[in-house]
C-alpha positions in Angstrom: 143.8 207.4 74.6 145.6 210.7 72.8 142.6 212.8 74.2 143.5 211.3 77.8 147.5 211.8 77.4 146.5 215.4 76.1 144.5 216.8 79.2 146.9 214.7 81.6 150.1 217.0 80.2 148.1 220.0 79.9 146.3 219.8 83.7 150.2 219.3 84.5 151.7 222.4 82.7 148.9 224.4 84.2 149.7 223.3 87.8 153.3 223.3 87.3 153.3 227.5 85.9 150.7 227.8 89.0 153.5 226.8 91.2 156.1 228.6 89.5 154.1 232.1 89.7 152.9 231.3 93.1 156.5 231.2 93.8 158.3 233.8 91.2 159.2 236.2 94.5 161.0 233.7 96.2 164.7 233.9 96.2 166.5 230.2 95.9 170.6 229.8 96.4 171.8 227.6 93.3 175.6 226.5 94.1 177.3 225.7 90.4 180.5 224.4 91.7 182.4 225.1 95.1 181.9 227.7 96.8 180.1 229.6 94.1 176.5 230.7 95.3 174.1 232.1 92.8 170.7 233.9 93.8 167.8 233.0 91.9 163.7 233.3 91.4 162.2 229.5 92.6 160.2 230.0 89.6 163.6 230.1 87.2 164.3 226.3 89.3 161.2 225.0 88.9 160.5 226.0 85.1 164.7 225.2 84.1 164.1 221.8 85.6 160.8 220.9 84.4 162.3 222.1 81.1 165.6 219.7 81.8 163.3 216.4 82.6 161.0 216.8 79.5 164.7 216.8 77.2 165.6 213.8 79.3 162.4 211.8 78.8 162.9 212.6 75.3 166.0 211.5 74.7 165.3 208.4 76.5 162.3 207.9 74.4 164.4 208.0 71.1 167.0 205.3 72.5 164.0 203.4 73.3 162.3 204.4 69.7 165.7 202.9 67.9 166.6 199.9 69.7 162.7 199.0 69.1 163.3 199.8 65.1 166.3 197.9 65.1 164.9 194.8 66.8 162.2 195.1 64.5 164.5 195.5 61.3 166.4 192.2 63.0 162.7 189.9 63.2 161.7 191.3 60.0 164.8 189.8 58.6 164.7 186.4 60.7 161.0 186.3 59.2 162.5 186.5 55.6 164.8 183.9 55.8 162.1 181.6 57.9 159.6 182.1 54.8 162.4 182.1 52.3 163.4 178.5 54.0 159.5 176.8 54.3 159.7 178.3 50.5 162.5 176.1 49.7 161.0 172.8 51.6 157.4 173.8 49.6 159.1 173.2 46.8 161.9 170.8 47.2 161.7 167.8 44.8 161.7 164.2 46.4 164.6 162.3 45.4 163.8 159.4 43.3 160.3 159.9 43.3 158.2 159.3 40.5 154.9 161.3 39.4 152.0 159.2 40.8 149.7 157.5 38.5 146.8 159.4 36.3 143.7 158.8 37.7 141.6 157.9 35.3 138.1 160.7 34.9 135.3 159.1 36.3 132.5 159.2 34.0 129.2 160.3 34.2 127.2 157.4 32.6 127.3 153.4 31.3 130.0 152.4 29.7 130.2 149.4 27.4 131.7 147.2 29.2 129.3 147.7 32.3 126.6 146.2 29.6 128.0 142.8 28.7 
């Protein structure tokens, strides 16, 4: 599955720097705020914001990453105290209970009073 993740990205860098040559000659207008107008390559546009949504899917991967740890950290706990509980019932001693009665062995051949 790694292999197939690994040529997905890298068949999507390649087209995306194909692109971005393809276009590095074209001029793009960028407007920062109001009224303010900055001319730039298409090439710096499509590199800056392939750039910006790769930091973005990161970051929401590491939110994602730590609310799965803590949820994990929370069950782990929920599982101690379950096991910790069924420990507890395991071993809980009936109340007023006695021991049962020895068995006696059983025994491998006549006895004396099987011969009277």
């Amino acid at each position: 599955m790694r292999v197939v993740l690994f040529v997905l990205l890298a068949v999507f860098v390649i087209v995306v720097l194909w692109v971005a040559l393809a276009n590095a000659g074209s001029p793009a207008d960028l407007r920062l705020g109001i009224g303010e107008v900055r001319a730039v390559s298409l090439a710096e546009v499509i590199v800056c914001s392939v750039i910006a949504g790769a930091l973005f899917t990161g970051l929401l991967a590491v939110i994602e990453g730590l609310s799965l740890r803590l949820e994990n950290l929370r069950l782990r706990r929920r599982l101690r105290k379950l096991e910790e509980e069924l420990h507890d019932l395991r071993n809980m001693a009936l109340e007023g209970a006695t021991a049962p009665p020895a068995r006696p062995a059983p025994s491998s051949g006549p006895t004396a009073a099987d011969e009277t």
